[in-house]
C-alpha positions in Angstrom: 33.9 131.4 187.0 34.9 129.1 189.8 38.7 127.8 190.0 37.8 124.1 190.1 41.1 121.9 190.6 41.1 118.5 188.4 40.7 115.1 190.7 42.7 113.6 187.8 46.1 112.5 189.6 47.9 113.1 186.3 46.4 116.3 185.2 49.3 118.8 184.3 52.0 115.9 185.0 54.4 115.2 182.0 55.3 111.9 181.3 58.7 112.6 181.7 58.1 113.8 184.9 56.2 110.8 185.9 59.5 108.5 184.9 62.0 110.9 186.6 60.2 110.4 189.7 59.3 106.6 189.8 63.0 106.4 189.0 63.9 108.6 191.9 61.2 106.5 194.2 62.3 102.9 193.0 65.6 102.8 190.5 65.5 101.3 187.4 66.5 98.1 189.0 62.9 98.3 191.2 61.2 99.7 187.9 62.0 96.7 186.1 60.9 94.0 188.6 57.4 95.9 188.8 57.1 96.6 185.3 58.7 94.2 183.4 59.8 96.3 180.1 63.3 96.4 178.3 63.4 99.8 179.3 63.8 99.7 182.5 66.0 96.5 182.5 68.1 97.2 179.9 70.9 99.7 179.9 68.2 101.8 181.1 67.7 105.7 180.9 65.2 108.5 181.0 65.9 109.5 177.8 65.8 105.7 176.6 62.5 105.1 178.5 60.1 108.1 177.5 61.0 107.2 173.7 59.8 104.0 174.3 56.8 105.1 176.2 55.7 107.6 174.1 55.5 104.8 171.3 53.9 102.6 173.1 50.2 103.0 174.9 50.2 99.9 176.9 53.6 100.5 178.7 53.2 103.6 179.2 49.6 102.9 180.7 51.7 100.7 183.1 53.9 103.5 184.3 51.0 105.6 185.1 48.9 103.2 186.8 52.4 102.5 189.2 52.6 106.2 189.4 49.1 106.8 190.6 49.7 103.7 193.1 53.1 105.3 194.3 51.9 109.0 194.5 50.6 109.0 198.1 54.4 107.3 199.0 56.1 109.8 197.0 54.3 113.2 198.7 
């Protein structure tokens, strides 16, 4: 069997790992200017944010995207 790796960026990438680190990258302050969800501009947290992502596909489809865009900036 060969050991292929995924070309998927967020293969084996938690979404709370994907939130922890566009927080680290931009703050929530960035977060919210880029991706304009309560979330991130109100009384933000992680906590606060992957409850809301989790519940809703489109947002959290947002995040992603950003996170794919920032990855090469991030490594």
């Amino acid at each position: 069997m060969e050991n292929t790796k995924s070309k998927d960026p967020l293969h084996g990438v938690t979404l709370q790992i994907i939130v922890e680190q566009l927080e680290k990258f931009y703050g929530f302050d960035t977060l919210g200017e880029l991706i304009k969800i309560k979330c991130f501009t109100e009384n933000p947290s992680i906590k606060s944010s992957l409850t809301f992502l989790r519940k809703t596909d489109w947002a959290r489809k947002k995040v992603e995207a950003l996170y794919i865009k920032t990855l090469p900036k991030i490594k």
